[in-house]
Z-matrix of the N, CA and C atoms (Angstrom, degrees):
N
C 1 1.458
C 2 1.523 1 109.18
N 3 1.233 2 120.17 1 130.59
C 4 1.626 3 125.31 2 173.53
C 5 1.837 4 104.45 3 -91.84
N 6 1.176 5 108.29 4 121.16
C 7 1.362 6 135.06 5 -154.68
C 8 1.324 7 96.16 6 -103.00
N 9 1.447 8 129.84 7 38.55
C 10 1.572 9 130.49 8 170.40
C 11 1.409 10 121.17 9 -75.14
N 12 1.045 11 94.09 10 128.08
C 13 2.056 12 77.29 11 174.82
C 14 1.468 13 119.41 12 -60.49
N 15 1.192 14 121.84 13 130.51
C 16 1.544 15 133.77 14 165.62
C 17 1.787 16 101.05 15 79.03
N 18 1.239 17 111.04 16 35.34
C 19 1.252 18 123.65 17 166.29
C 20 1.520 19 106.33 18 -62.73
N 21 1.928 20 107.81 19 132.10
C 22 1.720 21 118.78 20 -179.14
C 23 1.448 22 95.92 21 -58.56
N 24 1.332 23 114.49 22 150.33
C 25 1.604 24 137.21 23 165.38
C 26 1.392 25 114.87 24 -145.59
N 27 1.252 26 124.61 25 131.91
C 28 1.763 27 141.64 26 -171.73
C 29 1.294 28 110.24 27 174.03
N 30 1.317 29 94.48 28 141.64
C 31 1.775 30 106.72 29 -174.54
C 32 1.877 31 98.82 30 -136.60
N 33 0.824 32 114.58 31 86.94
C 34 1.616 33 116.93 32 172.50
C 35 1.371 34 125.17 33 -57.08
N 36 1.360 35 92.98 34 -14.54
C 37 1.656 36 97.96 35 176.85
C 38 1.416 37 116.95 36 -100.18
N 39 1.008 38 113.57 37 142.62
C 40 1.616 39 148.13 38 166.96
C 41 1.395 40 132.60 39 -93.91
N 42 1.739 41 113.89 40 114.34
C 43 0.963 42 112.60 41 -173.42
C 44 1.435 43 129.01 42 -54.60
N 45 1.164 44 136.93 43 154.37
C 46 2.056 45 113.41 44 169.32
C 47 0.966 46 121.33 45 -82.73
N 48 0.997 47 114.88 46 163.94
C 49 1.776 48 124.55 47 -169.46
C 50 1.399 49 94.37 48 -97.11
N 51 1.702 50 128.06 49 105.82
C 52 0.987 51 135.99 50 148.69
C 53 1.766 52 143.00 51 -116.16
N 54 1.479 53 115.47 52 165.13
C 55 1.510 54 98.73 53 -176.01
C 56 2.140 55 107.26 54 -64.98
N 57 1.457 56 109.40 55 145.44
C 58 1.090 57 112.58 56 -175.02
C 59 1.787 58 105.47 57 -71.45
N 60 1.790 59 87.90 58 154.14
C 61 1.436 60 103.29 59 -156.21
C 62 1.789 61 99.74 60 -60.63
N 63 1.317 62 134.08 61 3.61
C 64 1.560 63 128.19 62 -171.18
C 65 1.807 64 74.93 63 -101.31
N 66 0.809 65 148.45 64 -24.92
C 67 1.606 66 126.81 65 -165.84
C 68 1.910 67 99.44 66 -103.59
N 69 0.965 68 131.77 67 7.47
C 70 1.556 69 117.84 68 171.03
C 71 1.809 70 102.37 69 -134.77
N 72 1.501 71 75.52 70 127.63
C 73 1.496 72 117.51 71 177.80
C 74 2.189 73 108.98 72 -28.11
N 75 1.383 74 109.98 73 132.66
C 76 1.402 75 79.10 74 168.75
C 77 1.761 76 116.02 75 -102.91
N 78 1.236 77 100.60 76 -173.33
C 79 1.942 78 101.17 77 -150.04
C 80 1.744 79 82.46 78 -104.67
N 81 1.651 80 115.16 79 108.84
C 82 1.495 81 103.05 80 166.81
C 83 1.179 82 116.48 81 -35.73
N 84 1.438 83 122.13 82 154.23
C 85 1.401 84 149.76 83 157.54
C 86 1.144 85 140.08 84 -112.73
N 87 1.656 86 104.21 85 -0.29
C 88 1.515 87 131.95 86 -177.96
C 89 1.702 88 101.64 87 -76.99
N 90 1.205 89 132.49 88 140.57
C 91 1.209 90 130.22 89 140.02
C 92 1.490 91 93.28 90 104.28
N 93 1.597 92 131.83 91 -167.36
C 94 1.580 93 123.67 92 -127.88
C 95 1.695 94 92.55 93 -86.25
N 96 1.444 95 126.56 94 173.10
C 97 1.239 96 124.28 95 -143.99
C 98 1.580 97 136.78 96 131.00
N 99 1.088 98 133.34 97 -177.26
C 100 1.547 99 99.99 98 168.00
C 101 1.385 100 96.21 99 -113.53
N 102 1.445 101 95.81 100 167.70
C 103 1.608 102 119.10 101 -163.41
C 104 1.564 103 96.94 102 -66.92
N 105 1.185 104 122.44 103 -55.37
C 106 1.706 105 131.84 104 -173.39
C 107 1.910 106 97.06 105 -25.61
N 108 1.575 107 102.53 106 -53.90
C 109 1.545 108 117.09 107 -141.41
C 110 1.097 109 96.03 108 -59.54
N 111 1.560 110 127.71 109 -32.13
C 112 1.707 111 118.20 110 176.12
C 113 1.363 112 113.79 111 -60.87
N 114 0.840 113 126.53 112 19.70
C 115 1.662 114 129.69 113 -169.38
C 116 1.514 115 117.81 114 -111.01
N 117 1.379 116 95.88 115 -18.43
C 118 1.287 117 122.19 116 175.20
C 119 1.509 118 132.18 117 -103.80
N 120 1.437 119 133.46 118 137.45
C 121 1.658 120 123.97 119 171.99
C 122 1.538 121 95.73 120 -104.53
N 123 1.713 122 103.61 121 123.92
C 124 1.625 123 94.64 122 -179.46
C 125 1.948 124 86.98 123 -133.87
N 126 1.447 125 99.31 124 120.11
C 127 1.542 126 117.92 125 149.52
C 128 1.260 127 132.52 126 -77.53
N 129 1.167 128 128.85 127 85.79
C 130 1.071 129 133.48 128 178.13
C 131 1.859 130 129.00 129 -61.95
N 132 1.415 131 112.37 130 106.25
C 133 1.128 132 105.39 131 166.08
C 134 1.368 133 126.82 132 -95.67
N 135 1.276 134 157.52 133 17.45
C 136 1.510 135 157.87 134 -69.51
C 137 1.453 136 131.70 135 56.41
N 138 1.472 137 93.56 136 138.83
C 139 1.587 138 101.38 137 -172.32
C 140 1.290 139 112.31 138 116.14
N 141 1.355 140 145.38 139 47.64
C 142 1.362 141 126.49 140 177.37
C 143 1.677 142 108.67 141 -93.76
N 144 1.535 143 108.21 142 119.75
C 145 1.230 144 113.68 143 175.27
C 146 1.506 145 123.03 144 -37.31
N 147 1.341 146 123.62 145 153.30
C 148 1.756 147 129.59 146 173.20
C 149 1.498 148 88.89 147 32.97
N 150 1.672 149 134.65 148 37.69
C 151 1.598 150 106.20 149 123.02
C 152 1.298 151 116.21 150 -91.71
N 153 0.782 152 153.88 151 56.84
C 154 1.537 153 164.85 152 -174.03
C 155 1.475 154 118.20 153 13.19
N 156 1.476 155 106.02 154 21.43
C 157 1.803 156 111.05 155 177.64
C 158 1.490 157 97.98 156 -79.90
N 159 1.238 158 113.81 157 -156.71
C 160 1.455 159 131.05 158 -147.84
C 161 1.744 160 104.60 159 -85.27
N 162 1.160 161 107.97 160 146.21
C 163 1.697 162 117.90 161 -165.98
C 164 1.630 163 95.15 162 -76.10
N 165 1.591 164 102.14 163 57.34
C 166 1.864 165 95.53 164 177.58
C 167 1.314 166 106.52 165 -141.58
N 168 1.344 167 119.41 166 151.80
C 169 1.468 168 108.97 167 -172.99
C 170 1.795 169 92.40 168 -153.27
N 171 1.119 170 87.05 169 134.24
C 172 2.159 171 107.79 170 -175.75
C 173 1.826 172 95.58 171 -118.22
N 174 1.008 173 103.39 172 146.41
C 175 1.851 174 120.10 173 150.53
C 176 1.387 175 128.02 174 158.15
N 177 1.099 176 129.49 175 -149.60
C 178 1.639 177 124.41 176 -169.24
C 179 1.621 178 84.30 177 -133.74
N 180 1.669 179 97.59 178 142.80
C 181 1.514 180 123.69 179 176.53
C 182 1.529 181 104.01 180 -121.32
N 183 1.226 182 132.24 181 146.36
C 184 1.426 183 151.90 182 167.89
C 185 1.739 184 111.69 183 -151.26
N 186 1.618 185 91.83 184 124.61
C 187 1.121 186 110.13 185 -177.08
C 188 2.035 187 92.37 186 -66.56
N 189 1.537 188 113.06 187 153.51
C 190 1.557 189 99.35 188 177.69
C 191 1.502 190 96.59 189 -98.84
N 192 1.459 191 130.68 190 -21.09
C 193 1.364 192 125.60 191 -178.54
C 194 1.704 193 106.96 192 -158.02
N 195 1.648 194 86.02 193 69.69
C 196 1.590 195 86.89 194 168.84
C 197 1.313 196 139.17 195 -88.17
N 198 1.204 197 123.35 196 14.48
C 199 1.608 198 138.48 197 166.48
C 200 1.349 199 110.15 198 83.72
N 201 1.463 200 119.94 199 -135.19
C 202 1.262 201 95.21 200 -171.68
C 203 1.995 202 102.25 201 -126.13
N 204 1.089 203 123.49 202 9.20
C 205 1.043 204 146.00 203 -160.16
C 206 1.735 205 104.33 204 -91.31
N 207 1.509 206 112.17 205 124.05
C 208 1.487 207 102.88 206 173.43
C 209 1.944 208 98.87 207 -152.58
N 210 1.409 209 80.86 208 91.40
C 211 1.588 210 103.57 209 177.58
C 212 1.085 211 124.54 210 -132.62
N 213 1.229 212 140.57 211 -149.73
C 214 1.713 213 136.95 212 -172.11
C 215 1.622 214 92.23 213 -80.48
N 216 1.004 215 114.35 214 -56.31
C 217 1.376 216 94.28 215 -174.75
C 218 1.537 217 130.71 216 -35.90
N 219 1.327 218 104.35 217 -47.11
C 220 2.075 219 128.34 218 -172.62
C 221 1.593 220 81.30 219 -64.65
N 222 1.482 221 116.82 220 -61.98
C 223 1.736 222 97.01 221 -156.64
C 224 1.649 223 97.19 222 -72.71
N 225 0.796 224 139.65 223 22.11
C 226 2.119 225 129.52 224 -176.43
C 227 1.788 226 78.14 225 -105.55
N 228 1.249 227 125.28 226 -48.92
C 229 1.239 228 129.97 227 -148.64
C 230 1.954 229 103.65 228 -75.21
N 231 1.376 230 115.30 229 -25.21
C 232 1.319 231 143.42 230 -155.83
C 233 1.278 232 82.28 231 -94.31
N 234 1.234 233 133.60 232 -55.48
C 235 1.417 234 135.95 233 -145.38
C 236 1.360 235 109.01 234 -114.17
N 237 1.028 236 119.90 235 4.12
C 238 2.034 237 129.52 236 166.48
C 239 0.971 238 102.53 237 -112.90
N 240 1.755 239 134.12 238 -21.33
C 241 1.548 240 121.11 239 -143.08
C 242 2.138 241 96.03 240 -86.87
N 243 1.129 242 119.71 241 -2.98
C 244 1.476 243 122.04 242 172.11
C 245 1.257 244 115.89 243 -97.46
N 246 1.250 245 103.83 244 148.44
C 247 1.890 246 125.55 245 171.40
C 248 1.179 247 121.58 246 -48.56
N 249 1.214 248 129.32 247 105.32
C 250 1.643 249 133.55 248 -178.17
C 251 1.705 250 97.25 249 -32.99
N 252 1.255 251 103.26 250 139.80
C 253 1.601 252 105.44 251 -175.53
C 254 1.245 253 105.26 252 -93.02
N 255 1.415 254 135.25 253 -8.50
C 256 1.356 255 137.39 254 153.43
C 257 1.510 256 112.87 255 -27.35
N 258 1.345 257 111.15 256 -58.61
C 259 1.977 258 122.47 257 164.90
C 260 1.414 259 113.79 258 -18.71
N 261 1.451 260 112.74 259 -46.35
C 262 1.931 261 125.03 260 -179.92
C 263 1.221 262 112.66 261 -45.37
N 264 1.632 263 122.28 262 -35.26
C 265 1.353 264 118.74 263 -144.78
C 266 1.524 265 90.50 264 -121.57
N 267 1.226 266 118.54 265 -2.24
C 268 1.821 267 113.60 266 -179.23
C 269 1.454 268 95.90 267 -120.82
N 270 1.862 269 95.57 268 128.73
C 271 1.775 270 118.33 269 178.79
C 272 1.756 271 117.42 270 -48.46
N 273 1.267 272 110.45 271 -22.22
C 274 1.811 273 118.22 272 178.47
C 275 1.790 274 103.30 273 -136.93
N 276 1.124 275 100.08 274 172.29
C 277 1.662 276 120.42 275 174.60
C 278 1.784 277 94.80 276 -78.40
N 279 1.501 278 79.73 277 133.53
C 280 1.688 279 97.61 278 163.40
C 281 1.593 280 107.41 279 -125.20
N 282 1.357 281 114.56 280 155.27
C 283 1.640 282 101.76 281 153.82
C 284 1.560 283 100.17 282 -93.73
N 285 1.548 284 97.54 283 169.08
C 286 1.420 285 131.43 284 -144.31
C 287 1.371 286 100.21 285 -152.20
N 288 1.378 287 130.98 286 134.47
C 289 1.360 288 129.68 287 179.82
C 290 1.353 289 105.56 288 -134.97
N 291 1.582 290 127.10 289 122.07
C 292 1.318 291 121.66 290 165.64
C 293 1.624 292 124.41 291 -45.88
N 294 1.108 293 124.98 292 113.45
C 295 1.488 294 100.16 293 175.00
C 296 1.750 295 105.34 294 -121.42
N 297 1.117 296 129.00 295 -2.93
C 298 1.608 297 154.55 296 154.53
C 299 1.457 298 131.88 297 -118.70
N 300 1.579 299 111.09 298 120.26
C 301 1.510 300 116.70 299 -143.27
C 302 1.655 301 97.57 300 -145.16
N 303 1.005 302 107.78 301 123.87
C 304 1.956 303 87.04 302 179.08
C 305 1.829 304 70.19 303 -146.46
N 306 1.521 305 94.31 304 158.45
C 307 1.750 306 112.51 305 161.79
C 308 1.378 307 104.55 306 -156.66
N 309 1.789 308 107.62 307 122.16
C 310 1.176 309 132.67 308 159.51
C 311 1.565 310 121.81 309 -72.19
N 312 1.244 311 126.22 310 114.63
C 313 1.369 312 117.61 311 -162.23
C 314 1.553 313 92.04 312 -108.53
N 315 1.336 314 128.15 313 106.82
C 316 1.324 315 141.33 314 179.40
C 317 1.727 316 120.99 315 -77.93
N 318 1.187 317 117.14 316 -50.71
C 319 1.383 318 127.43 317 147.07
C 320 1.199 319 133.65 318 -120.88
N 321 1.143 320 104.60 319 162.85
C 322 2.048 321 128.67 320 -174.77
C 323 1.591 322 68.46 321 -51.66
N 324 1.854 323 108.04 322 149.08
C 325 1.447 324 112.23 323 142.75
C 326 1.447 325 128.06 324 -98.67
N 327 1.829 326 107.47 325 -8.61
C 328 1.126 327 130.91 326 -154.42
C 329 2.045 328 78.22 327 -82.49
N 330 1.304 329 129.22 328 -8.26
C 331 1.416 330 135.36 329 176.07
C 332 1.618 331 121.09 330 -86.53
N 333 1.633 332 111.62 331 -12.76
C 334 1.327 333 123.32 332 169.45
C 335 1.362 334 100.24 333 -33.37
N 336 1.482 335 125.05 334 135.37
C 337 1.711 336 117.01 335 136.13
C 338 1.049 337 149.11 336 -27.53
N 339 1.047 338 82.09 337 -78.72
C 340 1.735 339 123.52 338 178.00
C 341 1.614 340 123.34 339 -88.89
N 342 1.683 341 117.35 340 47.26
C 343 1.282 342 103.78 341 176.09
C 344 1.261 343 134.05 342 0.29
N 345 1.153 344 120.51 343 -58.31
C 346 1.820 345 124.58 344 -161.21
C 347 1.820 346 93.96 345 -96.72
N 348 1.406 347 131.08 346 -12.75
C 349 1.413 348 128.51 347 -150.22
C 350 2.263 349 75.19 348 -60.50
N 351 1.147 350 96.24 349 -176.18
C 352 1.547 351 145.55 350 -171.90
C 353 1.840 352 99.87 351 -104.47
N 354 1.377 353 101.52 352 132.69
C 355 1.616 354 90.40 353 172.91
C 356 1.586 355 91.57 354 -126.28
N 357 1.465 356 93.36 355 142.54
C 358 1.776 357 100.35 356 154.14
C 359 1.306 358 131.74 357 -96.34
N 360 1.280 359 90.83 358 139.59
C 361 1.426 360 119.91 359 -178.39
C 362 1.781 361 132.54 360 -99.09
N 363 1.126 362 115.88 361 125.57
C 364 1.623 363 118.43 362 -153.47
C 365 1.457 364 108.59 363 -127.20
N 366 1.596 365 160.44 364 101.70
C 367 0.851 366 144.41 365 -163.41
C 368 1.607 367 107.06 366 -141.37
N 369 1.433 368 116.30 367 167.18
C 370 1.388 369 129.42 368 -165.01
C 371 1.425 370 119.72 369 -142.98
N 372 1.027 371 140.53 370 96.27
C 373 1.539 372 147.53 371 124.60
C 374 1.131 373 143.18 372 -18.46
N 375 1.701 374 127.00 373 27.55
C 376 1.673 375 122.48 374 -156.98
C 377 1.274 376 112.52 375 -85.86
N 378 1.071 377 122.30 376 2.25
C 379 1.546 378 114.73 377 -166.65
C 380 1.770 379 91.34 378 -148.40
N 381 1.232 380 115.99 379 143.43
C 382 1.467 381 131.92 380 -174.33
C 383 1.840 382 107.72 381 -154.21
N 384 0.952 383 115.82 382 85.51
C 385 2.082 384 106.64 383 -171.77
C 386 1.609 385 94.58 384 -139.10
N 387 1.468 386 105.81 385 143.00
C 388 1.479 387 131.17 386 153.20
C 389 1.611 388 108.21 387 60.87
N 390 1.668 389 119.41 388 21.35
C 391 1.156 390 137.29 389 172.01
C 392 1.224 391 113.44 390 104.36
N 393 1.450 392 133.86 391 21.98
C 394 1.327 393 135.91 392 -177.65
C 395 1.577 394 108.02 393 -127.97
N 396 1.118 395 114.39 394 136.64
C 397 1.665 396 135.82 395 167.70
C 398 1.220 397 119.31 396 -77.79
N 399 1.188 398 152.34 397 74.12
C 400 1.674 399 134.17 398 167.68
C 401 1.431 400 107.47 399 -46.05
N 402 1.279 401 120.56 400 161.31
C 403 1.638 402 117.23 401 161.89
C 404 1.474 403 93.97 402 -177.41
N 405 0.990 404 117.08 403 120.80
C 406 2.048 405 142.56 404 150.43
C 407 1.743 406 112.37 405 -71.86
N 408 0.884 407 117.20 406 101.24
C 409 1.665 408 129.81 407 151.46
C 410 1.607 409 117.01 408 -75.44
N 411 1.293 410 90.17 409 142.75
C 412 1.586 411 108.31 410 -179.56
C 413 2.081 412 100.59 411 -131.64
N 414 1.683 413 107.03 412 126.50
C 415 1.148 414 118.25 413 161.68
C 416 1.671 415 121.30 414 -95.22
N 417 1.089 416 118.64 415 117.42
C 418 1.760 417 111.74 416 161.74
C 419 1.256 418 125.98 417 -118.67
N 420 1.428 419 146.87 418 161.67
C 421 1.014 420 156.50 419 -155.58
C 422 1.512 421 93.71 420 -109.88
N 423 1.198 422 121.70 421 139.59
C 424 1.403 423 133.12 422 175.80
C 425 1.733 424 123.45 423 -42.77
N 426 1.489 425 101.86 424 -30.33
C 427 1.385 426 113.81 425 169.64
C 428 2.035 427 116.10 426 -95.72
N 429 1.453 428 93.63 427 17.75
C 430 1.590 429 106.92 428 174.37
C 431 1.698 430 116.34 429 70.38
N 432 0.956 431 117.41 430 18.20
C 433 1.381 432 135.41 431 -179.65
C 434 2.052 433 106.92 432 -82.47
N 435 1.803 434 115.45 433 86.19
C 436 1.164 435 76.21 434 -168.31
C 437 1.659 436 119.18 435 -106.84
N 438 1.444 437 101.66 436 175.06
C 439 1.483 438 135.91 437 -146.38
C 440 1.695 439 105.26 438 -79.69
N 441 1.359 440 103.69 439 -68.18
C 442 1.521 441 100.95 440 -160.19
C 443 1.693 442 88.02 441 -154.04
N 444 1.503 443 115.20 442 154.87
C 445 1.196 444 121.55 443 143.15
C 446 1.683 445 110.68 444 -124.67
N 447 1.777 446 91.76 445 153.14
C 448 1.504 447 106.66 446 -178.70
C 449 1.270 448 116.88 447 -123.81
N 450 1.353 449 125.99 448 144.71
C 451 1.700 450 121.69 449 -165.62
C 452 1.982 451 91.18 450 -132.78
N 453 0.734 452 93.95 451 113.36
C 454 1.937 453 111.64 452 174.66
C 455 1.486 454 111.17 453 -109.10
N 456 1.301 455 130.82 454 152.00
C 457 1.334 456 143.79 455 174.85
C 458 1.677 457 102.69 456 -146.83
N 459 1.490 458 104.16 457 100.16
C 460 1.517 459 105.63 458 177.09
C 461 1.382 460 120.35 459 -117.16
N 462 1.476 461 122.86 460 157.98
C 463 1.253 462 129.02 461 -156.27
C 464 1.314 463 101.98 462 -89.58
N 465 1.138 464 134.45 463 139.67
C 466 2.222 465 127.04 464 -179.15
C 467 1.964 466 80.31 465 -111.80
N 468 1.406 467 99.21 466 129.20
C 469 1.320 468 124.34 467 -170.49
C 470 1.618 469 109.29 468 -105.68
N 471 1.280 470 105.03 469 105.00
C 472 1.756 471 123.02 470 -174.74
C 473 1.807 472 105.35 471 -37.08
């Protein structure tokens, strides 16, 4: 944080209005997949991969044993630990390789509330050409306070 006096501040973005993370189902993690993903509780409200709806994906993430640490690291980890939402709009699984990665860290996390709360997660797909995925991630804090944004460019592998 640059600690200037009368430093600009605005956030144009808005959290979504979704059902709370005790009312949506969580998305097994048991069985084939990557190993990381058990590490994670992800509720899915939108976004189901290779159904071919819209390159967007919403839900709540919880680390299942994230220690006691909530710093840049936890939110990079919060905010990679989901399926490129590119997956939504293609009929089967492809692999996908990050090869463009940037993360904006918007707030302290060590400022969370709610240690253990659930964060939501919001992401976008608008552009897909000549074998590449764009996609922008959005982190928020359960009380809509948000966290970080992430901008990825991944490769869809023939």
């Amino acid at each position: 944080a640059r600690a200037a006096g009368g430093a600009p501040s605005w956030c144009e973005l808005t959290a979504p209005a979704v059902p709370a993370w005790a009312d949506v189902a969580p998305v097994p993690t048991a069985g084939p997949g990557p190993e990381f993903a058990r590490h994670f509780e992800y509720r899915l409200i939108a976004g189901v991969p290779t159904s071919g709806a819209t390159g967007e994906a919403l839900g709540w993430i919880r680390a299942r044993a994230p220690g006691p640490a909530r710093d840049a690291a936890y939110l990079a980890a919060m905010i990679d630990a989901w399926w490129p939402c590119a997956l939504n709009r293609l009929p089967a699984f492809r692999p996908m390789a990050t090869i463009a990665f940037t993360l904006e860290l918007i707030a302290d996390a060590a400022a969370i509330a709610d240690r253990d709360a659930p964060l939501l997660y919001r992401a976008r797909s608008p552009v897909c050409a000549d074998g590449y995925a764009r996609e922008t991630r959005e982190l928020w804090s359960a009380d809509g306070a948000l966290l970080a944004i992430n901008h990825q460019t991944f490769a869809i592998i023939q």
